[in-house]
C-alpha positions in Angstrom: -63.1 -23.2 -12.5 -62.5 -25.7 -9.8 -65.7 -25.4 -7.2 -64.0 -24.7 -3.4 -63.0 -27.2 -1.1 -62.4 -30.0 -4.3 -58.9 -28.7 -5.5 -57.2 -30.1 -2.1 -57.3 -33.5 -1.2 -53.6 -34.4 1.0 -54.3 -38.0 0.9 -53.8 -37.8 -2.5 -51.5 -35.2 -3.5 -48.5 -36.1 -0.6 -45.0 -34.9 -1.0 -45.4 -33.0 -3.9 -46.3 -35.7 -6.6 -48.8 -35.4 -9.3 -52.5 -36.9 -8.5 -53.3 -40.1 -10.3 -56.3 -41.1 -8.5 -58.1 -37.7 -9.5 -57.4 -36.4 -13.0 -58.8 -32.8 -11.8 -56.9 -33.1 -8.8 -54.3 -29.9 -8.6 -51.1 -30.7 -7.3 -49.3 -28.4 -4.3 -47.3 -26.7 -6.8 -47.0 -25.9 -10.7 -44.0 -28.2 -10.8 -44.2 -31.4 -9.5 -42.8 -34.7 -9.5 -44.2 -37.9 -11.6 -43.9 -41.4 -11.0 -40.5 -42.9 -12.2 -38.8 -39.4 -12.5 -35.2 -38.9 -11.2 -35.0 -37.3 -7.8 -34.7 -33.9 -7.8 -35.3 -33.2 -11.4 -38.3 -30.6 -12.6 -40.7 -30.7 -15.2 -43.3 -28.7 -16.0 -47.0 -30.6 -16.1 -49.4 -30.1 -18.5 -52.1 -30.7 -16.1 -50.5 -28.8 -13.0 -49.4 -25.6 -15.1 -53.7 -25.4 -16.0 -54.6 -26.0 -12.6 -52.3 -23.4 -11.8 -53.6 -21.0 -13.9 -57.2 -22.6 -12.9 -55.9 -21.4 -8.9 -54.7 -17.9 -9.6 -58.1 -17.1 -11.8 -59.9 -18.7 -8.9 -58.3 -16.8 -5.8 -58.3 -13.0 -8.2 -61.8 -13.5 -8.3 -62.8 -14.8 -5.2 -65.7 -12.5 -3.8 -65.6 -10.1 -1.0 -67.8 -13.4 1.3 -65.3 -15.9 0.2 -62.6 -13.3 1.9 -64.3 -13.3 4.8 -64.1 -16.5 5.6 -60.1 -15.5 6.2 -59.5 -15.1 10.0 -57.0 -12.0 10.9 -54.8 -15.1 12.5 -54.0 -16.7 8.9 -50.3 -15.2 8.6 -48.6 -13.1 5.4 -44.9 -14.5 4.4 -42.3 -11.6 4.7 -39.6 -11.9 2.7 -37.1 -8.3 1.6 -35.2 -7.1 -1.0 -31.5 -8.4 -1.5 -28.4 -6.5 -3.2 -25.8 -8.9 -4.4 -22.6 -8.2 -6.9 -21.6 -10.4 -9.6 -20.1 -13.5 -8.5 -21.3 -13.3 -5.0 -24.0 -15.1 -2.9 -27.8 -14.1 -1.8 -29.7 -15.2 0.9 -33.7 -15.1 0.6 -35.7 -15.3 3.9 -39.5 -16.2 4.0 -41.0 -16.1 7.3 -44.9 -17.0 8.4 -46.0 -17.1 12.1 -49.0 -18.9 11.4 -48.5 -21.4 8.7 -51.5 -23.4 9.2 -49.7 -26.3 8.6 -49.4 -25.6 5.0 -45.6 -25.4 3.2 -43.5 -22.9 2.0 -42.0 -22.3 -1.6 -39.6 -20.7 -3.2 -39.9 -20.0 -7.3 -37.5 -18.0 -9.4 -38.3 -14.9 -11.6 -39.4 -17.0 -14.3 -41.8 -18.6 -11.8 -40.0 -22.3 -11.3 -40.0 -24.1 -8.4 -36.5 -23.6 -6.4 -37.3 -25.3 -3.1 -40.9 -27.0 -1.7 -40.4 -26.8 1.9 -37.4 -29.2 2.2 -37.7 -30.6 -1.6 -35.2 -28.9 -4.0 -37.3 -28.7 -7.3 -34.6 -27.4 -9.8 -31.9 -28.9 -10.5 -29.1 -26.2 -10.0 -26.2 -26.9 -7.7 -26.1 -23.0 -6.9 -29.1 -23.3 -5.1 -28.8 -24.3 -1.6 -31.4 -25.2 1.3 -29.8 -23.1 4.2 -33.3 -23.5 7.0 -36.3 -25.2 6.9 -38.7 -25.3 9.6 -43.0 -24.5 9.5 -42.1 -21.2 9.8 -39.6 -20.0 7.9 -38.0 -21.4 4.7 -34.3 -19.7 3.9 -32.7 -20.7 0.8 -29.1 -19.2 -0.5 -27.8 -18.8 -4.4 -23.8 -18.4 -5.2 -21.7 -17.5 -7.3 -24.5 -14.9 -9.4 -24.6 -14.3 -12.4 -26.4 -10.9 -13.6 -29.5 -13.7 -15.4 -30.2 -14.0 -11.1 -31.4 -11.1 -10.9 -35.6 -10.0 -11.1 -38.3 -10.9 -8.9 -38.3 -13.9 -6.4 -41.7 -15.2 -5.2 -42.6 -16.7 -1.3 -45.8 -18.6 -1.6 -47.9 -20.7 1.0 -50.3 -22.8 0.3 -53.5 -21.6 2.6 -57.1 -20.4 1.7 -56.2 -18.3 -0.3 -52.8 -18.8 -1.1 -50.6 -15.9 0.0 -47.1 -14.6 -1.8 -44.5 -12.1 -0.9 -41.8 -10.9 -3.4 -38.3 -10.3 -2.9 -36.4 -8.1 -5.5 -32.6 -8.9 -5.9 -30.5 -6.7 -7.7 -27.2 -7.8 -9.1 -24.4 -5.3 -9.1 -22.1 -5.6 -12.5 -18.5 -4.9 -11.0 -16.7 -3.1 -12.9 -13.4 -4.1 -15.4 -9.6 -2.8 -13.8 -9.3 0.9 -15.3 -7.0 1.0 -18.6 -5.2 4.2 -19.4 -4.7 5.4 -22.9 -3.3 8.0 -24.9 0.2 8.3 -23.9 2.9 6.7 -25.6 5.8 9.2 -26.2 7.8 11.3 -23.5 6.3 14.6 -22.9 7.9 18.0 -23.7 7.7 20.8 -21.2 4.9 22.9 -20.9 2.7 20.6 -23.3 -0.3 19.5 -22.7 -0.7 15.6 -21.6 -3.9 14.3 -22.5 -4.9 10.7 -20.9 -8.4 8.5 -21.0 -9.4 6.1 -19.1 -11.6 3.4 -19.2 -13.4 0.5 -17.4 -16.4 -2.1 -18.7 -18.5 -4.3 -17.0 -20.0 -1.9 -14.4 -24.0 -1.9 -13.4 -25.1 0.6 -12.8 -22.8 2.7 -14.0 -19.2 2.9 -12.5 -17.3 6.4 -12.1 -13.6 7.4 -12.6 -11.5 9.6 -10.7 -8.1 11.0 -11.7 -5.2 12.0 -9.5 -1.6 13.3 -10.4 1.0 12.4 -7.6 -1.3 13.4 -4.5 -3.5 16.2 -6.2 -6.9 15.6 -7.6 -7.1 16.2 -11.4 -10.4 17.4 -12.6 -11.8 15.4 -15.6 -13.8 15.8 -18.0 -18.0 14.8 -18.0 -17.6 10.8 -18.3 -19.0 8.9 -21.0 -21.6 6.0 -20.2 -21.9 3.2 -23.2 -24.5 0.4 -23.0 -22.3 -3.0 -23.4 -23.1 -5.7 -25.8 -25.2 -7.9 -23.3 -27.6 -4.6 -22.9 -27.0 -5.3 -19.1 -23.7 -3.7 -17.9 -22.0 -0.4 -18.9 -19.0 0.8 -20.1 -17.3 4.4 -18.6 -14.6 6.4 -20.3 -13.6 9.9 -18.7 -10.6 11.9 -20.0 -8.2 14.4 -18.5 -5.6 17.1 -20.3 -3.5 19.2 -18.0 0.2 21.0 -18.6 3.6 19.5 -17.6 6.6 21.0 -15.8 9.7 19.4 -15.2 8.3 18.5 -11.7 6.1 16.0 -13.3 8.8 13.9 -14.8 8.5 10.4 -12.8 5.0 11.4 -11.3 2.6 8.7 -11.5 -1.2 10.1 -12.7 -3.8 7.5 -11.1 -7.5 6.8 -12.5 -9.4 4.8 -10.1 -12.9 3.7 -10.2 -15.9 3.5 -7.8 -18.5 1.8 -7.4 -21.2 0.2 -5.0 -20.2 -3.9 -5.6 -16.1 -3.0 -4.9 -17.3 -2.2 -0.8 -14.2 -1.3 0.7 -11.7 -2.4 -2.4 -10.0 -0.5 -4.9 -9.7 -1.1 -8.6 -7.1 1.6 -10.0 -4.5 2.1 -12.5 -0.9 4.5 -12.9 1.0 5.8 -15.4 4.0 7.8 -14.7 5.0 10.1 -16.7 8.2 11.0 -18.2 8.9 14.9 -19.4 11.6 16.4 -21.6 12.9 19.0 -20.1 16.0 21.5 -20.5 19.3 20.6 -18.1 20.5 22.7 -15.2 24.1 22.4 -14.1 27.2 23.5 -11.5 30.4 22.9 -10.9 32.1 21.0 -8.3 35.8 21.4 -7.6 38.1 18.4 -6.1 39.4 19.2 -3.7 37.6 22.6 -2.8 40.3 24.6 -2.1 42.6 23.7 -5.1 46.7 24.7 -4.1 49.5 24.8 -6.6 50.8 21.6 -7.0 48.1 19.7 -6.4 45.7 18.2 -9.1 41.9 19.3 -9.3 38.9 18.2 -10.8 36.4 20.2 -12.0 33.1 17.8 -12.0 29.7 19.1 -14.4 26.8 18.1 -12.1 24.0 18.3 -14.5 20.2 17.4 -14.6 18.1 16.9 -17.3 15.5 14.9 -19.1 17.4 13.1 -21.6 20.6 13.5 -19.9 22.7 15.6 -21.6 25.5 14.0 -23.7 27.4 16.6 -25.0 29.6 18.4 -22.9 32.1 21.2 -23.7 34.9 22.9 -21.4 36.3 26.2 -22.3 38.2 28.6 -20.0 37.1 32.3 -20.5 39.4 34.4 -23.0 40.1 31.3 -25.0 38.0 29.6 -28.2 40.3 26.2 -27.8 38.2 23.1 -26.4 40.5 22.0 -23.2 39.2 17.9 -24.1 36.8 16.3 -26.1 32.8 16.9 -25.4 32.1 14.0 -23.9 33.3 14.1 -21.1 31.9 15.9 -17.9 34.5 16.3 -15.8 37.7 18.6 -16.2 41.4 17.5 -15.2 44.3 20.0 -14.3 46.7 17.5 -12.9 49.6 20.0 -12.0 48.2 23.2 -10.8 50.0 26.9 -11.1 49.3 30.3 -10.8 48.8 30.4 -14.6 46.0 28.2 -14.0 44.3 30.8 -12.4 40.9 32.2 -14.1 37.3 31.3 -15.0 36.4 27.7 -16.4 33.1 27.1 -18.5 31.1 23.7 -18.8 28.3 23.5 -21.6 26.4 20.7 -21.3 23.0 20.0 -24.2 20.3 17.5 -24.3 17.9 17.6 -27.2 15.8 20.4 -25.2 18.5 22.8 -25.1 21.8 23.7 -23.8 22.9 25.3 -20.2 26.1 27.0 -19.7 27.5 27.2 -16.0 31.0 28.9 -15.2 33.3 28.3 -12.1 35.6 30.8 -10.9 39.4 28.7 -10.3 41.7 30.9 -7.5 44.8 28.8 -6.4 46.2 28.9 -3.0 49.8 28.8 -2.6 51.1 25.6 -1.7 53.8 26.8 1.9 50.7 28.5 4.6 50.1 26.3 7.2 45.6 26.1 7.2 44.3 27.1 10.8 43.6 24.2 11.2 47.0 22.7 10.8 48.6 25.4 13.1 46.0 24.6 15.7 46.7 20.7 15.9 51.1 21.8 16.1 50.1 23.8 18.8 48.2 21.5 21.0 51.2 18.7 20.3 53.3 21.4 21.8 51.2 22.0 24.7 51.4 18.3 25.7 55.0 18.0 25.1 56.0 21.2 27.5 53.7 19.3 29.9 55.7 16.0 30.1 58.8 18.0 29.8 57.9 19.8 33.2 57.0 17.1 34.8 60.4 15.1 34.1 62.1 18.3 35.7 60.2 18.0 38.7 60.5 14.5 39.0 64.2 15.0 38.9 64.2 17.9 42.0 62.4 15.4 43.6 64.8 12.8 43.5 67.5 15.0 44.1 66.2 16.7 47.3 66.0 12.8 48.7 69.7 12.1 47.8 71.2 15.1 49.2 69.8 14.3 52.7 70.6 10.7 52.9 74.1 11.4 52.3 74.0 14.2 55.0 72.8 11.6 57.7 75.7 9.8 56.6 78.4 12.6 57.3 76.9 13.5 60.2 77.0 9.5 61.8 80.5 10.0 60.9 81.5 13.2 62.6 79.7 11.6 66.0 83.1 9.7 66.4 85.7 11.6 64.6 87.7 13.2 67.4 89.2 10.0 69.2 89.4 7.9 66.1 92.7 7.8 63.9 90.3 7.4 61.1 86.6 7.2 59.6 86.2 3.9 59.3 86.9 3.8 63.2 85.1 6.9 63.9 81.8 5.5 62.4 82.4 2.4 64.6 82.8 4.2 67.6 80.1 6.7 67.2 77.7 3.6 66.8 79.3 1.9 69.6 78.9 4.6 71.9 75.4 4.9 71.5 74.7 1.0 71.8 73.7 1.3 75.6 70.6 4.0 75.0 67.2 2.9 73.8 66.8 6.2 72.4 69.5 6.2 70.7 69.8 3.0 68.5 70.0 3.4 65.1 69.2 0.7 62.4 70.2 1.0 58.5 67.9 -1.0 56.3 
């Protein structure tokens, strides 16, 4: 056991290097630099590593006097626990208020030497010096792997020296969900029975199912240690009954967990179900007439689609075409036409029979609607029509009493004149010498 006040010596041990001019000289740190090494690489020194051990057996046992001798002022590093996922980066903090002009360290959970105030000590490009001042020494590691994780240690070098831990956790983040278990369509009202799984999760991950937008409850999951004896592997499973309504619904297992933050890691599987077909008939037109030609169209829905369809009219066993076709052709209709038409239509669920009842118009009424457009034309023409006649009235009232202003001019000079022509002349002449009773023709 080194005797106090020999084990420090700055002179000698500077800048982290081992001590060549005192053999029993302990260096600053376990790890230290010799002469002629490459910058920045660590090795572990016979001689530090005892004196290190020589320190820690020194400062456990230091008496209660020894303690004493410790002002209140002489500062503890803080340092606090850190959460990080896989792949990510931590930050450890160590701050002193008094730090007696001694330096800070940083060592891993295996106790090596990550930074010496400014001096990286390992050689790990992961490891980055992020602030460095007499108080505080903040260092940062990326890209983590889940080896990071354990212990970290603060240490400064005072009488005694003091240390502060900081634990980090690495979170395992967990594998994209796989769905297994269904590989065949479904048949209605069977039961669908699905797993899902995801790895790589730590602690361990859980699962959630939903079919379409309704939660599925499944059953207790399964938690299996993975190979590395580090991470976990989750499997839940889920069995529910399908209805026709669940053909084309996706059923969604997502998983949760602490490292995913605000993300999502989820998978679908939609689902396809057999199911019976349902079917009607739609005429073309709808209101079939004699003469014209009508189809009669099998709407069908089903899971296969049916292929098979048959067309029958009620009171007769002959086929009216072959069965694969869904739509019916009468191209000339007639009364004799008249009666009830029958579509069978099977997939390999079943079969549906749907019947349409076929009553044809006859081919001369006029629809309302016809009768109302011929009446409205009519309308419109007795409205030009009247208007032409009063147009005409009009016209004729006007001509009538410009020709009776004529007769009239005439008659003014009639009675002394052997004939009209003269008469007109002198019943314009006699009027020529009275303002009033000029009269111009334009």
């Amino acid at each position: 056991m080194l005797p106090p006040g020999s084990w420090f010596r700055p002179s000698c041990c500077s800048e982290n290097r081992c001590c060549d001019c005192n053999p029993d000289q302990p260096p600053r740190s376990a790890h230290c630099t010799l002469p002629g090494t490459p910058a920045g690489e660590t090795i572990r020194a016979g001689l530090a590593s005892k004196a290190t051990e020589e320190f820690a057996e020194f400062y456990q046992g230091a008496s209660t006097s020894a303690a004493a001798v410790a002002s209140d002022t002489e500062s503890q590093p803080t340092t606090s626990d850190e959460t990080v996922a896989v792949g990510g980066t931590v930050v450890l903090k160590c701050k002193v208020e008094d730090p007696d002009d001694s330096s800070l360290q940083w060592s891993n959970p295996a106790q090596q030497t990550l930074y010496f105030g400014e001096k990286r000590a390992l050689r790990d490009n992961r490891i980055q010096l992020v602030k460095s001042t007499p108080n505080e020494l903040t260092i940062s590691i990326s890209n983590v792997v889940l080896a990071d994780e354990g212990e970290y240690t603060c240490s400064i070098f005072t009488m005694p020296v003091r240390t502060a831990k900081a634990l980090v956790t690495v979170l395992g983040v967990p594998q994209n969900p796989q769905i297994f278990g269904y590989e065949l369509p479904i048949r209605e009202t069977e039961m669908a029975r699905l797993t899902c799984r995801s790895s790589g999760s730590k602690p361990a991950a859980q699962l959630r199912w939903k079919k379409g937008n309704k939660e599925l409850q499944g059953e207790d999951l399964e938690v299996m240690e993975d190979a590395n004896g580090k991470t976990f592997t989750v499997t839940s499973r889920v069995a529910f009954p399908v209805t026709k309504e669940d053909n084309e619904v996706e059923v969604t297992c997502t998983v949760d967990h602490e490292s995913l933050q605000n993300s999502e890691r989820s998978t679908s599987q939609k689902l396809q179900v057999y199911f019976k077909p349902t079917a009607t008939i739609e005429p073309d037109p709808p209101y079939p007439r004699e003469g014209e030609e009508l189809r009669l169209q099998c709407e069908v829905q089903g899971n296969p689609i049916p292929q098979e369809f048959l067309w029958m009219k009620e009171g007769s066993d002959m086929l009216l075409q072959p069965n694969t076709n869904r739509i019916l052709t009468l191209p000339f209709l007639n009364k004799s036409d008249s009666g009830t038409y029958i579509c069978r239509a099977t997939n390999t669920m079943g079969s549906v029979v749907v019947k349409y009842n076929l009553d044809i118009n006859d081919a001369s009424p006029m629809s309302s609607s016809s009768g109302t457009y011929h009446a409205v034309i009519g309308g419109v023409v007795a409205v030009i029509v009247f208007l032409l006649l009063s147009l005409l009235i009009v016209l004729a009232h006007y001509l009538i009493r410009h020709k009776g202003t004529y007769l009239t001019h005439e008659a003014k000079g009639s009675d002394d004149a052997p004939d009209a022509d003269t008469a007109i002349i002198n019943a314009e002449g006699g009027q020529a010498s009275g303002d009033d009773k000029k009269e111009y023709f334009i």
